[in-house]
N, C-alpha and C positions, 0 to 999 in steps of 0.2 A: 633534535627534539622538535625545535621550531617545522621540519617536514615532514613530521608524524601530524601536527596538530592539526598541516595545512592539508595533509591528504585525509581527515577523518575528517576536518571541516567538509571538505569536499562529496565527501560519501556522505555525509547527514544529510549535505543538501540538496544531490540529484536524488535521492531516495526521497524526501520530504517533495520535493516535487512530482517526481513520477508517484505519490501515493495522492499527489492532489490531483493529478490529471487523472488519471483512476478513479477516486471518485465523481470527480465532475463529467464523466464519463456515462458513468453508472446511474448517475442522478439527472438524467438531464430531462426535463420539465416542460409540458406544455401550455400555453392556455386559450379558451375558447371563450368570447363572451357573448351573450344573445339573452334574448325572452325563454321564459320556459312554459314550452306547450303543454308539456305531460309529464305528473311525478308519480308514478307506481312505485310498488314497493319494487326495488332493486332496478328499476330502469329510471334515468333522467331524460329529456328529452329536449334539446334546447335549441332553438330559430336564432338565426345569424340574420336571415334576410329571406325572401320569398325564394330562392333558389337554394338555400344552404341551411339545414337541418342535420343535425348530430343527436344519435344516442349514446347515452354512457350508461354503462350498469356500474352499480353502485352495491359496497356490500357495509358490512359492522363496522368498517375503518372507518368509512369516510364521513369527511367531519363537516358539520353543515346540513339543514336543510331548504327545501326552497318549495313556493307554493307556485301553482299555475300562475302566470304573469309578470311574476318577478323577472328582472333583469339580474342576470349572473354572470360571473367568471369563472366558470371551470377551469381548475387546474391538473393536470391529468400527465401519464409518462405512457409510453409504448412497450409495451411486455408481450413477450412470445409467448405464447400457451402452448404450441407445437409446433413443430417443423419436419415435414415430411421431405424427405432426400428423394431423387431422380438421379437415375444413372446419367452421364454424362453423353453427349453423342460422341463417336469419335470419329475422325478426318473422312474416312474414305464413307462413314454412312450417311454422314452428312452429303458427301459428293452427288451418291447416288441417288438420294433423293430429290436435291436441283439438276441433276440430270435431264434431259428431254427424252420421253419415251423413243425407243428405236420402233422401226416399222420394218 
């Protein structure tokens, strides 16, 4: 009995863990802070420094707003919107390519 308890102790807790590295995974969070140059509707625009300028768009979610001048921290995540696939080169095309023209 007692090694029934200790192997389902055991599954509770690598599952409890691999469900938290999963989502910390999934959630993982940026943030930017700086002036804000420019607020349109649905674009943010925000100066870090005279060489470092970011835009963020912005939709109904996002919570917050801010007026030209303010200093902000944007917090923001990385999302694919699409991903377009390329065949792969394979060995010998790749070869022929670094090849040197014959003469």
């Amino acid at each position: 009995m007692k090694r029934i308890t200790l192997v389902l102790a055991l599954v509770v807790l690598a599952l409890g863990l691999g469900f938290g590295a999963g989502v910390k995974a999934a959630g993982k969070s940026y943030q930017f802070t700086g002036t804000v140059k420019a607020s349109d509707a649905g674009t943010l625009t925000v100066q870090k420094s005279a060489s470092e300028t970011w835009m963020f768009d912005t939709n109904k979610d996002t919570k917050g707003t801010a007026k030209v001048g303010d200093r902000v921290t944007v917090y923001y995540t990385m999302v694919a919107t699409q991903i377009e696939p390329k065949p792969a080169a394979t060995a010998g095309a790749a070869a022929r390519k670094s090849a040197p023209p014959k003469k």
